[in-house]
C-alpha positions as CSV (number, residue, x, y, z in Angstrom):
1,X,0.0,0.0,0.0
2,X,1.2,3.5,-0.9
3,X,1.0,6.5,1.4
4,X,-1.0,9.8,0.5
5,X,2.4,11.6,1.9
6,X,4.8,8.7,-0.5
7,X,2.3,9.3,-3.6
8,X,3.1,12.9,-3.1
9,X,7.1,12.6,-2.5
10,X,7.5,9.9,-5.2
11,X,5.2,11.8,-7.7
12,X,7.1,15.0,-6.8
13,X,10.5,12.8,-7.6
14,X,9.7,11.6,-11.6
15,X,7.8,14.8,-12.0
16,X,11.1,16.7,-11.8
17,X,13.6,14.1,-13.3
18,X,11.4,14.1,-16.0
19,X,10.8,17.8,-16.4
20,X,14.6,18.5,-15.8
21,X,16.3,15.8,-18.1
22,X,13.7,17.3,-21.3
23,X,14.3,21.0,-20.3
24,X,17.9,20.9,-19.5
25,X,19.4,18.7,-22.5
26,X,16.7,19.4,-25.4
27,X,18.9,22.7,-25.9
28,X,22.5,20.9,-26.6
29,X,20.3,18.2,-28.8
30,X,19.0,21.2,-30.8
31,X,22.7,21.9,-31.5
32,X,23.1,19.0,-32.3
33,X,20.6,17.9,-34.6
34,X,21.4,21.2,-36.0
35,X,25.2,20.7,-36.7
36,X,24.6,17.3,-38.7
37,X,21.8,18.5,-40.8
38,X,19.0,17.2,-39.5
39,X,16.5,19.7,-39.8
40,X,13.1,20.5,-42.1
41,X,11.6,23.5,-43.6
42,X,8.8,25.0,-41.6
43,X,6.6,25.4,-44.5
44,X,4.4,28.0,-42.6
45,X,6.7,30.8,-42.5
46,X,8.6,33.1,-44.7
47,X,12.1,32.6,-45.4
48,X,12.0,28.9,-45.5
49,X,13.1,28.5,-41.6
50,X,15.1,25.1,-41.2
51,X,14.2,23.9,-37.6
52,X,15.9,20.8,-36.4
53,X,14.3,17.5,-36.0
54,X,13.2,14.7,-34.1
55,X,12.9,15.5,-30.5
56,X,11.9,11.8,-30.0
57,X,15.1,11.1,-28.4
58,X,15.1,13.3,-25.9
59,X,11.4,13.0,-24.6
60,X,12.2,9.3,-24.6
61,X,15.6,10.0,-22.0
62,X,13.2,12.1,-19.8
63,X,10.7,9.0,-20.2
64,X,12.5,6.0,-19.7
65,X,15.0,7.1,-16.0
66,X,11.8,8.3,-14.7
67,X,9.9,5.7,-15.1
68,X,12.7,3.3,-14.1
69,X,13.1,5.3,-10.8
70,X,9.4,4.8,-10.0
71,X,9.5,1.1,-10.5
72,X,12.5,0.8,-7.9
73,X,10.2,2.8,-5.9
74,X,7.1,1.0,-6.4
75,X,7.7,-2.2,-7.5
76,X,4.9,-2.2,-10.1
77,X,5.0,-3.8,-13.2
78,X,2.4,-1.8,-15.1
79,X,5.4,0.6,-15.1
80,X,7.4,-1.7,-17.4
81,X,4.4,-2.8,-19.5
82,X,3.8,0.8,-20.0
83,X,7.5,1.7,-21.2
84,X,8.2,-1.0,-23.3
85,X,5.0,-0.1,-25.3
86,X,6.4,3.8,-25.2
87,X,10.1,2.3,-26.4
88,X,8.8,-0.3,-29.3
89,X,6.4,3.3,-30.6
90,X,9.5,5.2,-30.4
91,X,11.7,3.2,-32.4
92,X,9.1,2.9,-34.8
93,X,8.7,6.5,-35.0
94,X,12.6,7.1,-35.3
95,X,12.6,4.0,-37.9
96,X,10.3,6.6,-39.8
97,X,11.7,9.6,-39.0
98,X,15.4,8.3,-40.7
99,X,13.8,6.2,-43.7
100,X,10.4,7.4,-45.2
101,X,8.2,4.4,-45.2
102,X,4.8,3.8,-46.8
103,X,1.6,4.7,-44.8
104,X,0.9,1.3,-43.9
105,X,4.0,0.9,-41.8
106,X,3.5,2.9,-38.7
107,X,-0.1,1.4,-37.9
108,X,0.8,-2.1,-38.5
109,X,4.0,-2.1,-36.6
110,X,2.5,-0.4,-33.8
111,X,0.7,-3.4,-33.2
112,X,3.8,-4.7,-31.6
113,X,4.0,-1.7,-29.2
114,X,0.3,-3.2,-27.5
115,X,2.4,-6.7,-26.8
116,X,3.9,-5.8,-23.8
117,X,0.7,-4.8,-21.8
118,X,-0.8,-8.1,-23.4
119,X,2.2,-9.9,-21.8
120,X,2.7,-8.5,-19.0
121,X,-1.2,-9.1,-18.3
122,X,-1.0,-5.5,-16.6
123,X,-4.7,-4.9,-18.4
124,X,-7.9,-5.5,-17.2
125,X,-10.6,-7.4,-18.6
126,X,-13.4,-4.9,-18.0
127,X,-13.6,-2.2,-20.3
128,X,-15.0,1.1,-18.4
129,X,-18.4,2.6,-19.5
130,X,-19.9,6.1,-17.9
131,X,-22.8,3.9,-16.6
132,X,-21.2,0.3,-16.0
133,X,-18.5,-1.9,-17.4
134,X,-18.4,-4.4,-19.7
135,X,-16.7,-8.0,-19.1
136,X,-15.1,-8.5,-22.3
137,X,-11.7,-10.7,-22.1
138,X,-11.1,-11.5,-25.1
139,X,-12.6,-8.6,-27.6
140,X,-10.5,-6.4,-24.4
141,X,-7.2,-7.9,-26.2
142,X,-8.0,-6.8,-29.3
143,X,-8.9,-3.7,-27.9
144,X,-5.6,-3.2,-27.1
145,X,-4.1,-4.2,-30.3
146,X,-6.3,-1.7,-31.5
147,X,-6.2,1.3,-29.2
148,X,-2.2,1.7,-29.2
149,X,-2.1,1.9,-33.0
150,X,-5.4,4.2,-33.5
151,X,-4.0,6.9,-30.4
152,X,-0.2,7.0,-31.7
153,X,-0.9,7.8,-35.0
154,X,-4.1,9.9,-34.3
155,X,-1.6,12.5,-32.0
156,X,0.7,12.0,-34.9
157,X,-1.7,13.6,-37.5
158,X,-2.3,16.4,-35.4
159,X,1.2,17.6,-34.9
160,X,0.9,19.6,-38.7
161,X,1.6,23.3,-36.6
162,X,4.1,24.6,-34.0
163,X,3.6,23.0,-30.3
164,X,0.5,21.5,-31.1
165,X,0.8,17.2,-30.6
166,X,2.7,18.5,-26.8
167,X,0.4,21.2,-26.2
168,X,-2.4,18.9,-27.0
169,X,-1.4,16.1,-24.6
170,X,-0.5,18.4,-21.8
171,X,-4.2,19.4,-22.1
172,X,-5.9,16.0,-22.2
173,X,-3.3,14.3,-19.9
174,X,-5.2,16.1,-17.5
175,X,-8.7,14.5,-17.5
176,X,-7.0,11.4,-17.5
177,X,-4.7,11.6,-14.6
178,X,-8.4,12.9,-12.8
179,X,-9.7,9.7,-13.8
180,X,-7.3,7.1,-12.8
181,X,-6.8,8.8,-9.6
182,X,-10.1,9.1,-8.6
183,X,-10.7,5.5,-9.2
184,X,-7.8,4.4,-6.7
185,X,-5.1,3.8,-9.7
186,X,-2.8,5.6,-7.9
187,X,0.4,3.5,-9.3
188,X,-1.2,4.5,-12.8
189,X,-1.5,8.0,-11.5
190,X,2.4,7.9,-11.0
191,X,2.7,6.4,-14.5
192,X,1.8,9.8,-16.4
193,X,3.2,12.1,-14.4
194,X,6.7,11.9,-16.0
195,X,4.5,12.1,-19.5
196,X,3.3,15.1,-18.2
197,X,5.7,16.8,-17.2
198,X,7.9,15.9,-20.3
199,X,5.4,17.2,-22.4
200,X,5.3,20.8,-20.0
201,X,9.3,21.0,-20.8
202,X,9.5,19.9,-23.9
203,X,6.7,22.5,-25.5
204,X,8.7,25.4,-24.2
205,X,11.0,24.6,-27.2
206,X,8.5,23.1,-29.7
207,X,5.6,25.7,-29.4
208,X,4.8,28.4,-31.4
209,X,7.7,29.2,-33.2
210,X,9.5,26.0,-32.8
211,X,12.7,25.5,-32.5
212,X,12.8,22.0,-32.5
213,X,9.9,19.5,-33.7
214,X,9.0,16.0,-32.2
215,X,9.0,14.6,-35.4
216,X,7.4,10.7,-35.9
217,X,9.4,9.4,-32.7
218,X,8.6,12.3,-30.7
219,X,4.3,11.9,-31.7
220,X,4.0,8.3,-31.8
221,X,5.6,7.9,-28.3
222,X,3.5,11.0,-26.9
223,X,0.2,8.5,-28.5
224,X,0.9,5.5,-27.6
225,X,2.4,6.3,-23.8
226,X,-1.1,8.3,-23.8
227,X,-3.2,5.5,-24.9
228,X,-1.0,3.0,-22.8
229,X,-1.4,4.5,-19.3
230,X,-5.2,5.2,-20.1
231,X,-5.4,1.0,-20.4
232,X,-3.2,0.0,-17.4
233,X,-5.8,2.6,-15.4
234,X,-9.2,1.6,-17.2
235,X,-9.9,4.5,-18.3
236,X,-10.1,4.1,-22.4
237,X,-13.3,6.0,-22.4
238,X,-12.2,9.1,-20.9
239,X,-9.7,9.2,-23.0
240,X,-11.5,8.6,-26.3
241,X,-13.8,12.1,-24.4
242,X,-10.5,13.9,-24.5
243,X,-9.0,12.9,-27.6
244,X,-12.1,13.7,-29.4
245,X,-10.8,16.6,-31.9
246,X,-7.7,14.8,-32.8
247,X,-9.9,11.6,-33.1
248,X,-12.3,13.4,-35.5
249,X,-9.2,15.0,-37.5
250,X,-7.8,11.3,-38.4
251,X,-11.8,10.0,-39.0
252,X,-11.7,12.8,-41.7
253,X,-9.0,12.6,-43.2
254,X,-9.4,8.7,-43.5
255,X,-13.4,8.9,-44.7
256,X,-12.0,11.4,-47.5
257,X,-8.5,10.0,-48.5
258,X,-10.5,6.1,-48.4
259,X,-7.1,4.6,-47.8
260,X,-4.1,4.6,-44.9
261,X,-1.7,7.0,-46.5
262,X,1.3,9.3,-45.0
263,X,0.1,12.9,-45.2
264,X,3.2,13.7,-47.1
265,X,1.9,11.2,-49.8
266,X,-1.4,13.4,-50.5
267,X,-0.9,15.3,-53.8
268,X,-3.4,17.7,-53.0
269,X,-3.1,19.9,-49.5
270,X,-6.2,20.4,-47.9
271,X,-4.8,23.8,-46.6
272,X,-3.0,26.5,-49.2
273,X,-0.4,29.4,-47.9
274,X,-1.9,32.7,-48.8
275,X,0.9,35.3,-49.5
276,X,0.6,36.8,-46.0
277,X,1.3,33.4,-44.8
278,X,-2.0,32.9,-43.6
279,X,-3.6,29.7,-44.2
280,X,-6.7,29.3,-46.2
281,X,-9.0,26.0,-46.9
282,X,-8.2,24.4,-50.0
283,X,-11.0,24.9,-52.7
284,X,-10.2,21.9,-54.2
285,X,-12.8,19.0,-53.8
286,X,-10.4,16.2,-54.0
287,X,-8.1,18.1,-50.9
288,X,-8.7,15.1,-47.9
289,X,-10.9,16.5,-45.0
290,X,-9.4,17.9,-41.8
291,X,-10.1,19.4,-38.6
292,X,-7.5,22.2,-39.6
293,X,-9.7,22.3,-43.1
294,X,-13.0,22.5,-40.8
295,X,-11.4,25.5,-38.6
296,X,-10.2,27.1,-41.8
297,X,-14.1,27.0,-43.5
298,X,-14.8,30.8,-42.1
299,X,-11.7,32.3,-43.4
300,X,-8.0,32.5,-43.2
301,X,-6.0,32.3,-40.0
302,X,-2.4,32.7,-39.0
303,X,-1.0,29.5,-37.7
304,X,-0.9,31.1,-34.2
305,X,-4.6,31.1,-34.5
306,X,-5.2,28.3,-35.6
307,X,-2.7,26.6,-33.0
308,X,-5.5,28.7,-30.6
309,X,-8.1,26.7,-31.8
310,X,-7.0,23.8,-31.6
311,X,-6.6,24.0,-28.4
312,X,-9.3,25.2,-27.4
313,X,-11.0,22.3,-28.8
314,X,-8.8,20.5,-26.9
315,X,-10.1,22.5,-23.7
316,X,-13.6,21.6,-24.3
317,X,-13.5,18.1,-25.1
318,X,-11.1,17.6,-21.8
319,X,-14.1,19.2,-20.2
320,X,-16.2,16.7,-21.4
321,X,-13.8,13.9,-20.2
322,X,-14.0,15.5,-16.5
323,X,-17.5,15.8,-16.7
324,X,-17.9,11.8,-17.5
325,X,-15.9,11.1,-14.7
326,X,-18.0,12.6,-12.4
327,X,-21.3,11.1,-13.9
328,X,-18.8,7.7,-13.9
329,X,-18.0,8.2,-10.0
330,X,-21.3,9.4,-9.6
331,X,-23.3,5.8,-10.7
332,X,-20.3,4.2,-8.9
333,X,-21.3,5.5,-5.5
334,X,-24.9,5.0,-6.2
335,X,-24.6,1.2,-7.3
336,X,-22.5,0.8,-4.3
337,X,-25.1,2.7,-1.4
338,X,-27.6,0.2,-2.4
């Protein structure tokens, strides 16, 4: 059993490793990336700007001690579940991020990344409804090799603008860490704090302008950690609820493209630059549906305010998430007075 007063200490404990490790050495790994030429154009502003990428790497340092710190300290082996499935999503990502690989690659291999909660058995075989639970063992399994695919590369779609995939799961990190601690998975609870916090240090270099992106590595480890810790703590639904705008950007873009396809691979953008370097929707009726296309339908917007948006989508639908919890822990407490 863990104390209030050790939750506290020990969450107080990864929550700075991890801050610290992203903050302090994602400036020399900028240099880095930098001095061998790894960088891209940031198409949305003037004067092709070259900003260095992945920032994978880093977030997955930050990542990885803390979360072997809190298993010494806890003993729990949802922790290890949790970053093997982060570590087989990052190398995917970076396998990406070095080689360009057909669209097809990153969903199917991030079935691999769902084995180790599988393995390890650190899942449950209810899945969590507002109302109730269902008792599904078996469709719970492939669930799983479901969920982890569907989350990293949904985050991944959304990171098209400057600090959105880490501003976006600082914002629903939060309904989800409600949720698992408020149904008593405090180890869970643990779990995402160093995803947390990596996310708070690492967007004060990737948000708007960037100077570094998270490239594939960087998203598809932010996803799938995300969808991982929300299985480990039952709490899938809640963060479906939060992930509902990026969820509906990949739905869009799939129902219009009709196939699994890298962005990059779409010969017509479903956004143009206007010479002002706002961004206008594409008029174009073979341009693939997006949520950025949708927020674009009024008129154009600088990136900045579409970044705005975005978040503030994100803001609502997080809102929605809390508010399920407390119509989930509200039922709960009924079913259990009678």
């Amino acid at each position: 059993m863990i104390y209030p007063l050790d939750i506290t200490i020990y969450g107080i404990i990864v929550s700075a490793i991890s801050f610290s490790i992203v903050f302090f050495i994602t400036p020399a790994f900028i240099e880095y990336l930098t001095r061998k030429g790894r960088v891209v154009v940031d198409y949305h502003k003037p004067g092709k700007l070259m900003v260095p990428r992945p920032a994978g790497p880093v977030l997955l340092i930050g990542v990885v001690i803390s979360e072997i710190i809190l298993y010494f300290l806890i003993l729990d082996v949802k922790i290890i579940s949790v970053l093997l499935t982060t570590i087989i999503a990052f190398i995917i990502g970076y396998i990406d991020d070095l080689k360009t690989m057909p669209g097809w690659f990153k969903p199917a291999a991030l079935i691999l990344a769902a084995i180790p909660i599988i393995v390890l058995g650190t899942h449950g075989n209810y899945l969590g409804l507002i109302f109730d639970s269902a008792f599904i063992p078996i469709l719970y399994i492939l669930l799983i090799l479901s969920i982890i695919p569907i989350v990293g590369n949904t985050i991944n779609s959304i990171d098209v603008f400057n600090g959105v995939a880490s501003g976006f799961i600082i914002i629903t990190m939060i309904p989800l860490l409600v949720s698992v601690i408020l149904f008593s998975n405090t180890n869970v609870f643990l779990i995402g704090l160093p995803l947390l916090f990596g996310c708070i240090a690492i967007y004060q270099y990737h948000k708007f302008p960037s100077k570094i992106f998270l490239g594939d590595s960087g998203t598809l480890l932010l996803g799938s950690m995300y969808a991982g810790i929300s299985i480990v703590g039952n709490s899938e639904i809640i963060g479906v609820i939060a992930l509902l705008p990026a969820v509906m950007n990949s739905f869009l873009f799939l129902s219009s493209v009709k196939k699994i396809v890298e962005h990059r691979e779409v010969k017509t953008r479903p956004v143009t630059i206007c010479d002002d370097f706002r961004l206008m929707a594409s008029k174009d009726n073979s341009a693939p549906a997006t949520l950025v296309r949708l927020i674009l339908a009024r008129g154009p917007l600088s990136e900045q305010e579409i970044i705005t948006r975005i978040f503030i989508l994100a803001t609502f639908s997080s809102i929605l998430a809390i508010i399920s919890i407390g119509i989930q822990y509200a039922f709960m407490i009924g079913k259990l007075s009678l």
